[in-house]
ROGUKOL-428866 format. One record per residue: residue in one letter; residue number from 1; x, z, y of N, C-alpha, C in turn. Coordinates in steps of 0.001 Angstrom, whole numbers, plus 500000, padded with zeros to 6 digits. Atoms other than C-alpha are relative to their C-alpha. Layout:
BEGIN
[A NUM [X Z Y] [X Z Y] [X Z Y]];
...
***
This chain:
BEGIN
[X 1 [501088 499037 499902] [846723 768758 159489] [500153 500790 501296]];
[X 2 [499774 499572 498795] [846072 770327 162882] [500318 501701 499898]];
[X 3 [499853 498688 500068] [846883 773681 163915] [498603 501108 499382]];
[X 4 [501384 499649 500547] [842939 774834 163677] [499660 499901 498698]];
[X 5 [500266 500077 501507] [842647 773738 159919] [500741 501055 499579]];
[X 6 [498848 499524 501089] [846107 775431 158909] [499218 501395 500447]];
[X 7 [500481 498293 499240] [845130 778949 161130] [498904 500254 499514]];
[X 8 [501237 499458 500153] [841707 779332 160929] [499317 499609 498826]];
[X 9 [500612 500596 501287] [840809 777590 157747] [501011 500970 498942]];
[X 10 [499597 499089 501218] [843494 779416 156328] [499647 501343 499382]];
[X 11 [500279 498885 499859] [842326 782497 157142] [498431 500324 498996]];
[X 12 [500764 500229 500873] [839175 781568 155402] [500052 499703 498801]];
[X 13 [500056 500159 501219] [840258 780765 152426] [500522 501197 499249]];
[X 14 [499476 498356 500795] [842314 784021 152126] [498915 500956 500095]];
[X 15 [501402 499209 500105] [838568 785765 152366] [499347 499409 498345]];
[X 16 [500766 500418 501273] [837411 783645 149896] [500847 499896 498665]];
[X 17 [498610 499615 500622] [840727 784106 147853] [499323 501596 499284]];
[X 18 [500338 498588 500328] [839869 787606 147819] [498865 500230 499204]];
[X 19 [501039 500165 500111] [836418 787602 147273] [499746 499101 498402]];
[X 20 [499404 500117 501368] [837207 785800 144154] [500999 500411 498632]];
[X 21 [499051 498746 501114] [839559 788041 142638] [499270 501038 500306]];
[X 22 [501228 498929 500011] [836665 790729 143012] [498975 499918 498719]];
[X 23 [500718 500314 501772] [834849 788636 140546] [500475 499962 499239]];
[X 24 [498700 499764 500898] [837652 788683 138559] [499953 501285 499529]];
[X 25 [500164 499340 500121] [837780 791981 138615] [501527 500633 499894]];
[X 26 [498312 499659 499725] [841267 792427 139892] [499615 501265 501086]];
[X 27 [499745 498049 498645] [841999 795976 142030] [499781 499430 500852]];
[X 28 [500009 500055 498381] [841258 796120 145389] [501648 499285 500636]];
[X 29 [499037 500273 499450] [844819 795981 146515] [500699 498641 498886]];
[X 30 [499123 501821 500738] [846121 792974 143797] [498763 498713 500946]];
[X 31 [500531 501060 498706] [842998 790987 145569] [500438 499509 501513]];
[X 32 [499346 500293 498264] [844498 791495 148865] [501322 498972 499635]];
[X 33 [498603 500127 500012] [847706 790984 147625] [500333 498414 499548]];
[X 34 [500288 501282 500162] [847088 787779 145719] [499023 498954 500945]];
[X 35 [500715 501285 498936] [845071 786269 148625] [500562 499387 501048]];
[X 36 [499294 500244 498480] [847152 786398 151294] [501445 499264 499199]];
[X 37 [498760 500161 500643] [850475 785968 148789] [499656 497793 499121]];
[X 38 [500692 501437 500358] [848248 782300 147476] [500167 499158 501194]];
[X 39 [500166 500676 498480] [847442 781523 151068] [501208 499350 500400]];
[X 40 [498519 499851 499460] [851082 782136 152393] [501029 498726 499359]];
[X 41 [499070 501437 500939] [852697 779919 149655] [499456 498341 500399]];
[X 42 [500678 500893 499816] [850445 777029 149873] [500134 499611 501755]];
[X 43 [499770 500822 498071] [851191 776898 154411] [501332 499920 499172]];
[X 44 [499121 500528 500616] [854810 777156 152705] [500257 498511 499706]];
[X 45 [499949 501196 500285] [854669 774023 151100] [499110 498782 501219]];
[X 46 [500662 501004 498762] [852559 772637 154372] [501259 500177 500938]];
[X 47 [498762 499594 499615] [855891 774028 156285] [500759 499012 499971]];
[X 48 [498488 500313 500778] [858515 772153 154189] [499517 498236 500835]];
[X 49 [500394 501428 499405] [856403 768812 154849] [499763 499340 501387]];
[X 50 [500406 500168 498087] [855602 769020 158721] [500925 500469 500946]];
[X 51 [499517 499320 499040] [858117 771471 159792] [499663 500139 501276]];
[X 52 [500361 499152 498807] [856479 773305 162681] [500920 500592 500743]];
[X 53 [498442 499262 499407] [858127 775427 165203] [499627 501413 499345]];
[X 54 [499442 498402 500334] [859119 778908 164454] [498904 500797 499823]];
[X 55 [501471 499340 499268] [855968 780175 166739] [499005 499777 498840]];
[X 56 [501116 500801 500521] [853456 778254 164969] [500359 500855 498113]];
[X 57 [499482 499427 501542] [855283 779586 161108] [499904 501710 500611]];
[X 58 [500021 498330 499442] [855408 783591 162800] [498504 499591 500054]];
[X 59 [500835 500254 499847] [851981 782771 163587] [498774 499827 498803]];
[X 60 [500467 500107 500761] [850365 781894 160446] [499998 501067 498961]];
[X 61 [499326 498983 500606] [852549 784385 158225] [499415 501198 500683]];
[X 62 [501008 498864 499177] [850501 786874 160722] [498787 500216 499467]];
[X 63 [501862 500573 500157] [847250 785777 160148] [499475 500240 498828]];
[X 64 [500235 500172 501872] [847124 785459 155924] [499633 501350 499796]];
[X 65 [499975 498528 500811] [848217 788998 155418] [498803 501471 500748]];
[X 66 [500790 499720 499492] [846126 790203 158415] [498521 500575 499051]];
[X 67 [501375 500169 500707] [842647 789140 156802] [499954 500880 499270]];
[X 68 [500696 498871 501427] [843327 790634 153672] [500607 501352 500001]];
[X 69 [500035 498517 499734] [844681 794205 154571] [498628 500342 500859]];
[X 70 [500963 499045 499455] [841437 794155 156727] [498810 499911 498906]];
[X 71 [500924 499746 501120] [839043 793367 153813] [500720 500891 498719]];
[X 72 [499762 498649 500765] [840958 795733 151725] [500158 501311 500779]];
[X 73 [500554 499129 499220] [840397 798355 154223] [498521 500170 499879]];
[X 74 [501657 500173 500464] [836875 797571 153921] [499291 500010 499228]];
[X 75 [500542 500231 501123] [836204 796928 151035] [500842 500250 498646]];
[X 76 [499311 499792 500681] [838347 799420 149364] [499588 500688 498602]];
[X 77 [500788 498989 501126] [837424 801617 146014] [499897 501028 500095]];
[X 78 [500426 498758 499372] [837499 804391 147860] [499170 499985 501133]];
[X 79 [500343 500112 498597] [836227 803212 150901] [498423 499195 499796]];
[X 80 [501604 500664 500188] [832152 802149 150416] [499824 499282 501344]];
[X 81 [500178 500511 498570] [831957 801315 154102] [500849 499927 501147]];
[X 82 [499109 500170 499446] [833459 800537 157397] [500233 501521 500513]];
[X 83 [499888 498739 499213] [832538 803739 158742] [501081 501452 499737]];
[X 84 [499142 498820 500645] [834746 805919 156815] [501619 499598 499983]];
[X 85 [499045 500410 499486] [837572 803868 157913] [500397 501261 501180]];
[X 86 [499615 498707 499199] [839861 806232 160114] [499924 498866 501609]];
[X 87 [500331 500776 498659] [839992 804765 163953] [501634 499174 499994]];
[X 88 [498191 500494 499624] [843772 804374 164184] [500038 498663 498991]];
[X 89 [500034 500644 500871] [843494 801821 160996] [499234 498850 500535]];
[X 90 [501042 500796 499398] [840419 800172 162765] [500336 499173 501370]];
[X 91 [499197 500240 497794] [842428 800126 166828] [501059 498482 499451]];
[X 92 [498868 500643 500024] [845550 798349 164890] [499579 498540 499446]];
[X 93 [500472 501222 500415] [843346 795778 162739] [499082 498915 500975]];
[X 94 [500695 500691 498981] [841372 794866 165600] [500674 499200 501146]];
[X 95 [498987 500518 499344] [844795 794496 167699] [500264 498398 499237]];
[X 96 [499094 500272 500702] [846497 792415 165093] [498702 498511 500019]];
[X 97 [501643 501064 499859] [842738 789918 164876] [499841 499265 501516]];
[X 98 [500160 500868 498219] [842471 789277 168918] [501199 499499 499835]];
[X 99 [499498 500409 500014] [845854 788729 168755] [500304 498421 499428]];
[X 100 [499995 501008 500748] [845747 786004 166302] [499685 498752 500562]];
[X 101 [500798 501204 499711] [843075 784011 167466] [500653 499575 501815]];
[X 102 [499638 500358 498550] [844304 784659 171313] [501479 499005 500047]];
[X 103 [498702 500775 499995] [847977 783434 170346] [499868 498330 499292]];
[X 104 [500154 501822 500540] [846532 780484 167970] [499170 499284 500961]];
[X 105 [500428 499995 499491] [844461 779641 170913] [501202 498971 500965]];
[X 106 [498751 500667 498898] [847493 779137 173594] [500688 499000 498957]];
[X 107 [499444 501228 500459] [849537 777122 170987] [499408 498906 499857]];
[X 108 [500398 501436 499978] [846982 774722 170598] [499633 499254 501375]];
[X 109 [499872 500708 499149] [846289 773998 173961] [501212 499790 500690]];
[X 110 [498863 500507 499643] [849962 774131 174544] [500463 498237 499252]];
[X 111 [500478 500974 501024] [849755 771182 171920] [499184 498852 500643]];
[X 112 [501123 500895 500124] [846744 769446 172635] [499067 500213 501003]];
[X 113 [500836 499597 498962] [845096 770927 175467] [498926 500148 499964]];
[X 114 [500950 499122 500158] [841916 772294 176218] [499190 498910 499371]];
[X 115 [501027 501275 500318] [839135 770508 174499] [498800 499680 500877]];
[X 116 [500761 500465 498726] [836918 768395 176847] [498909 500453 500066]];
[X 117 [500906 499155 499547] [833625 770448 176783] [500700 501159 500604]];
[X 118 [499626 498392 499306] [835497 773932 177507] [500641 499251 501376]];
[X 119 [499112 500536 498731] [838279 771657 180124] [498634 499630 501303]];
[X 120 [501107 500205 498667] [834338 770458 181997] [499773 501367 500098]];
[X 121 [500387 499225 499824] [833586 773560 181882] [500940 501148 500749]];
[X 122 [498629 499321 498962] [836602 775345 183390] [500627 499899 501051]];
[X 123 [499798 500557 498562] [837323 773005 185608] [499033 498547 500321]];
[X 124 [500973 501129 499180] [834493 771457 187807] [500185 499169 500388]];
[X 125 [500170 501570 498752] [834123 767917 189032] [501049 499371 498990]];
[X 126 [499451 501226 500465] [836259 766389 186339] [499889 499111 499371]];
[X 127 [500170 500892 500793] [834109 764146 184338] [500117 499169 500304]];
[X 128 [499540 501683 499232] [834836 760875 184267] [501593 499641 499990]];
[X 129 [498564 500527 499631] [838455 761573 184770] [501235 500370 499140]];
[X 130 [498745 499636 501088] [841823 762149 182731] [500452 501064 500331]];
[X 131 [499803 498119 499741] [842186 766143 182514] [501553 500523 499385]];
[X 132 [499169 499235 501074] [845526 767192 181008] [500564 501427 500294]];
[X 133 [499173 498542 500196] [846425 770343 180241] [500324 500673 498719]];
[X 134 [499112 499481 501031] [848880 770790 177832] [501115 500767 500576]];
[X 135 [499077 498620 499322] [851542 773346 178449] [501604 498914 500075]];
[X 136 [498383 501085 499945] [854606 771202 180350] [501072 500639 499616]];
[X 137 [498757 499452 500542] [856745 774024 179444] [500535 500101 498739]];
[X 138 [499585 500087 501309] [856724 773450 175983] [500509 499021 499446]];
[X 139 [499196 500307 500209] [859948 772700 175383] [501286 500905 499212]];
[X 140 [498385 498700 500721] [863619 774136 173848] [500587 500991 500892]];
[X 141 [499467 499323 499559] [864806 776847 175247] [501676 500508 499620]];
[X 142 [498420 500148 500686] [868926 776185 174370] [500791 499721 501181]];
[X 143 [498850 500336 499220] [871919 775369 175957] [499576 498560 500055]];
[X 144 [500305 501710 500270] [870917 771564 174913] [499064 499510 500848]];
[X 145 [501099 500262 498913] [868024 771671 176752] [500034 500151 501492]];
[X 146 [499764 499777 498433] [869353 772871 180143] [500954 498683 500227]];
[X 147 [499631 501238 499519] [871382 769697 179688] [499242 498698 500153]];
[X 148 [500618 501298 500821] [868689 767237 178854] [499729 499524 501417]];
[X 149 [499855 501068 498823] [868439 766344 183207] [501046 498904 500049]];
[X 150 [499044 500604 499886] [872011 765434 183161] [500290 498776 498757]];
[X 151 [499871 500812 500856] [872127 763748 180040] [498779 498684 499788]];
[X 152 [500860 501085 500219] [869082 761610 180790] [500567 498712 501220]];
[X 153 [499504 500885 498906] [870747 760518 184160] [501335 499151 499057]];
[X 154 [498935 500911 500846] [873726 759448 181645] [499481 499128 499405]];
[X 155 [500469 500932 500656] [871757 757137 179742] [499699 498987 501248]];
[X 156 [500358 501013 498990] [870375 755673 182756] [501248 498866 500798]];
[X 157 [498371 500113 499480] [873960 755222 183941] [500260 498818 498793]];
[X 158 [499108 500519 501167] [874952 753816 180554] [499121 498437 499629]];
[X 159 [500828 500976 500051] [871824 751419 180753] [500605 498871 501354]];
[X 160 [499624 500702 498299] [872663 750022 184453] [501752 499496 499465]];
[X 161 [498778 500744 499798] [876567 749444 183744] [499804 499310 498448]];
[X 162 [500484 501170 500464] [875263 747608 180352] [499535 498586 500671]];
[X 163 [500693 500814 499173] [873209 745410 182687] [498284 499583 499376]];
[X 164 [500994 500302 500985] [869849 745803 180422] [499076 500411 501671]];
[X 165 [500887 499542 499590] [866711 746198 182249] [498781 500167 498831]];
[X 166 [500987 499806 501373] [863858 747337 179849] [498842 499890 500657]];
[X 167 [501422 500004 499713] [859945 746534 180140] [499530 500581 498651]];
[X 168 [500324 499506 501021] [858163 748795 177392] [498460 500064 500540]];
[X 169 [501101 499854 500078] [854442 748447 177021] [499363 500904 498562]];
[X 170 [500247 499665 501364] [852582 750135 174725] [499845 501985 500224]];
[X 171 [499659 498723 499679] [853534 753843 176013] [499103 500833 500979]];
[X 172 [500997 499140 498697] [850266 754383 178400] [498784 499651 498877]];
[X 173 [501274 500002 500107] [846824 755166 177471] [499573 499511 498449]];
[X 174 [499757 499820 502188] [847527 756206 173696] [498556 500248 499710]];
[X 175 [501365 499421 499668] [844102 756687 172446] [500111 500856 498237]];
[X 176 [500323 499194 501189] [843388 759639 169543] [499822 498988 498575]];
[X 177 [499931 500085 501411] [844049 758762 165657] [499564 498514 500309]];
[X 178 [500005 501312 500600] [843977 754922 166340] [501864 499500 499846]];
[X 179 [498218 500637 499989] [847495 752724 165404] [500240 499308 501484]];
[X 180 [499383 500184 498771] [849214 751754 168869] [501119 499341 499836]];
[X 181 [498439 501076 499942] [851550 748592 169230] [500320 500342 500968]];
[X 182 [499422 499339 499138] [854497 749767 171143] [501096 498300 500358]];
[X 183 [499476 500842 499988] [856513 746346 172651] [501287 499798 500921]];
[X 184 [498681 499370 498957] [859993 746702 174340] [500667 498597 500245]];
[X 185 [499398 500511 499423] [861422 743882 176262] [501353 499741 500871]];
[X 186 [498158 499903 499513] [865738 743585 177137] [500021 498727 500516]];
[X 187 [499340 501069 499069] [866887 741550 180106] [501373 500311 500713]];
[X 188 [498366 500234 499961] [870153 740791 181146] [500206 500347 502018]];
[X 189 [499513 499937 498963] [871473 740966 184780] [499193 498812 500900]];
[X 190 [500109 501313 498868] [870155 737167 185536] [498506 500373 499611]];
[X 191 [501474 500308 499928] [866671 737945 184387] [499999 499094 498266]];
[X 192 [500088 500850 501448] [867357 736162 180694] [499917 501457 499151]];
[X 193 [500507 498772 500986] [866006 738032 177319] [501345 499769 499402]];
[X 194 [498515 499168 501010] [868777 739799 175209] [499112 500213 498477]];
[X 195 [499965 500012 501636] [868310 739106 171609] [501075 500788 498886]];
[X 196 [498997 499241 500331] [869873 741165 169126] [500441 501413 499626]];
[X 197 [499933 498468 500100] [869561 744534 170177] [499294 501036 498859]];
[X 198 [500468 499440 501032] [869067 747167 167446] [499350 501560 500786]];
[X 199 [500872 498902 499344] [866011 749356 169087] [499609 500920 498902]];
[X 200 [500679 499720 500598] [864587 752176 167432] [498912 500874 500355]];
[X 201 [500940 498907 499177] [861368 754926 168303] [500113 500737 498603]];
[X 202 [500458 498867 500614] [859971 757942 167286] [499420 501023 500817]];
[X 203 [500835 499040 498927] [857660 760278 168279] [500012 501201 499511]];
[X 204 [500018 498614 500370] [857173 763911 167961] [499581 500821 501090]];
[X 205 [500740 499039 499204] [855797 766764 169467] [500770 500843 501051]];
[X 206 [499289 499544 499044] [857223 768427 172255] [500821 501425 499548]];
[X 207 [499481 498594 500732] [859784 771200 171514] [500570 500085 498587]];
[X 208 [499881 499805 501434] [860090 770289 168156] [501047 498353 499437]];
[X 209 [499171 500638 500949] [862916 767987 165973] [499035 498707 499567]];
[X 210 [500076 501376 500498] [862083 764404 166281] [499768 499058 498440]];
[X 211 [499654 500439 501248] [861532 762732 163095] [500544 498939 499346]];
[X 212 [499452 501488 500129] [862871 759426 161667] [499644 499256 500724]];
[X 213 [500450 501619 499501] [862801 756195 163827] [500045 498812 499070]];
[X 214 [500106 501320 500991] [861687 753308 162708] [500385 498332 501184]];
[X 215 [499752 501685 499497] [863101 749664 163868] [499344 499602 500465]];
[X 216 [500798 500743 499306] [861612 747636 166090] [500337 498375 499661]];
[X 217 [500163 501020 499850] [860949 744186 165154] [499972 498764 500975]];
[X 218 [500169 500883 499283] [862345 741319 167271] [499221 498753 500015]];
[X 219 [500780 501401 499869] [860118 738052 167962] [500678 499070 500499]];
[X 220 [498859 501275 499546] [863263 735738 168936] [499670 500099 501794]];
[X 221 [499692 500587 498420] [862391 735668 172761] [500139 501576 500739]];
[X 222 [499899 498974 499323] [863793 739234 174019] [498735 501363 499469]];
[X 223 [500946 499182 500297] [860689 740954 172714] [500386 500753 498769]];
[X 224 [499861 499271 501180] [860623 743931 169939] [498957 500599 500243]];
[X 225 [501091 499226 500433] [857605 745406 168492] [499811 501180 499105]];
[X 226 [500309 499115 501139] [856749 748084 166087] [498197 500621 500141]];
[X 227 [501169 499593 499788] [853315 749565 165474] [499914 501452 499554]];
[X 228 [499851 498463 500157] [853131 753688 165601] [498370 499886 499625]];
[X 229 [500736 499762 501202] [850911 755211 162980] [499187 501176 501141]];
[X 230 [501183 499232 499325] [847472 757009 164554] [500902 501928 500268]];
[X 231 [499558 498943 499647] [848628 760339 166319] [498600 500718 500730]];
[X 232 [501406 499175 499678] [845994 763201 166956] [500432 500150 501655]];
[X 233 [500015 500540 498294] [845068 763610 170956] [501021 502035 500162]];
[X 234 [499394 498947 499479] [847645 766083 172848] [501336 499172 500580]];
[X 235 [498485 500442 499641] [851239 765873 174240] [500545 499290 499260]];
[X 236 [498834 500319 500988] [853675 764147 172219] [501236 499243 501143]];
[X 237 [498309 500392 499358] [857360 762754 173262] [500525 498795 498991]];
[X 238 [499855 501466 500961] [858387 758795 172206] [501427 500290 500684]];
[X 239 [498460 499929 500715] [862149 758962 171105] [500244 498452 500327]];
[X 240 [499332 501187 500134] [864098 755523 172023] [501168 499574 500524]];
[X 241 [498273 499606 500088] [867641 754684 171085] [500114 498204 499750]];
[X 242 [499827 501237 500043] [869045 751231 172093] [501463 499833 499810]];
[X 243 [498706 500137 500345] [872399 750175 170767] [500833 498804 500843]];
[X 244 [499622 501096 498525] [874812 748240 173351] [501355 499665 499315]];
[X 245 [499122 500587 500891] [877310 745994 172333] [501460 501257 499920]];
[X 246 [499395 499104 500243] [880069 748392 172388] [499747 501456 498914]];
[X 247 [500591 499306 500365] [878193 750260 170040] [499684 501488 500016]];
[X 248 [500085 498990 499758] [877549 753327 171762] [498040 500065 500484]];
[X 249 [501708 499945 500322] [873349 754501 171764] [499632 500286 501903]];
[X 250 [500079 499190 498832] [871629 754885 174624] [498275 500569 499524]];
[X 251 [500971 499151 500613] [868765 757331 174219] [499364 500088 500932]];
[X 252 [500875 499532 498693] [865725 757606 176258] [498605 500491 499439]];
[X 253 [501279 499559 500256] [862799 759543 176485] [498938 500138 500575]];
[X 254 [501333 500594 499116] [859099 759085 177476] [498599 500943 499769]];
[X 255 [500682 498960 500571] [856244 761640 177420] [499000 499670 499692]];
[X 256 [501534 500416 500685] [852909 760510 175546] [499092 501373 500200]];
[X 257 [501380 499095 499871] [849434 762018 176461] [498961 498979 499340]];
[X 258 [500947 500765 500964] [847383 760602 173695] [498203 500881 499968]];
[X 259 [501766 499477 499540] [843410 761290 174577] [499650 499293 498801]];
***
């Protein structure tokens, strides 16, 4: 489910959450309380299954409880209208609202980038052509990550005194929510295919904890296939770990812009 459903759909349902415990004929404040406390649980269990980053979970957990302290402000049993709202109550709910939408906003085009009417429209003269703008900095900010130059030149290293050369097709010109055969090719020093090797992928979103790889299927002549399952259009990052006779991994990584 994309970021836009979970955020902004959620946010709608904790209105209509509310708005249903009215007909109920639950208090003002148990409506709030049960709308946002329904909402909240229910991304919970969307959480456990997708694991998001941090941002994206701070982000939502914002948003739920938001809504419904501002329709119980509004639409309190003391309170008939907005107008009798105090200002300071009105300054902080109005903060706490731009915020929302402005921060769920940047994560998704950090994600997925701008969507192609607003991207023609922002930036002139590019129809016709491949626009990306997803946010390159979204990545880990760790100790792990300030190693991930050096440790990619090690693989490369660890590939070359193997003697593999790799041809991988499959990794350009991903196209939105269709399946994508990915096909990886191992050659030897003389130019002969290497049978054998135990490849695996995986993709995932930038910044964020990889998820299971799945095997790649050899075809007896050097070739391995697998077919990756429809991925929505934005950044993503293809995971691939080749095992060398000495059985030590070598790990490489490749950045997907799926339109």
């Amino acid at each position: 489910m994309s970021l836009f459903a979970t955020l902004f759909g959620g946010m709608l349902v904790t209105a209509l959450l509310y708005g249903l415990g009215r007909r109920l004929r639950l208090s003002n404040f148990w409506s709030a309380v049960s709308a946002a406390g329904l909402t909240s649980v229910a991304y919970a269990a969307q959480v456990v299954a997708t694991r998001p980053g941090l941002d994206v979970i701070t982000l939502h957990l914002v948003a739920y409880p938001t809504v419904a302290l501002l329709l119980y402000q509004l639409y309190g049993d003391k309170v008939r209208h907005a107008r009798a709202i105090h200002w300071v109550p009105k300054l902080l709910l109005g903060f706490f609202t731009v915020l929302t939408v402005l921060y769920g906003g940047f994560i998704y085009v950090a994600g997925h980038g701008l969507p192609p009417a607003l991207a023609g429209w922002l930036l002139p003269g590019t129809q016709g052509k491949p626009v990306y703008t997803g946010f390159a900095g979204v990545v880990e900010h760790n100790q792990a990550a300030a190693k991930g130059i050096a440790q990619h030149l090690k693989m490369e290293d660890r590939l070359a005194r193997q003697g593999w050369r790799l041809e991988i097709s499959g990794l350009t010109d991903v196209r939105a929510d269709r399946p994508q055969l990915v096909t990886v090719h191992v050659y030897d020093r003389s130019g002969r295919g290497v049978d054998g090797v135990d490849i695996r992928l995986a993709t995932g979103r930038p910044g964020q904890p990889a998820p299971p790889a799945v095997r790649l299927e050899g075809d007896g002549s050097a070739g391995y296939h697998t077919t990756l399952a429809p991925m929505p259009a934005g950044s993503w990052v293809a995971y691939l770990s080749l095992h060398t006779a000495d059985g030590s991994p070598v790990l490489l990584e490749h950045t997907l812009v799926v339109q």
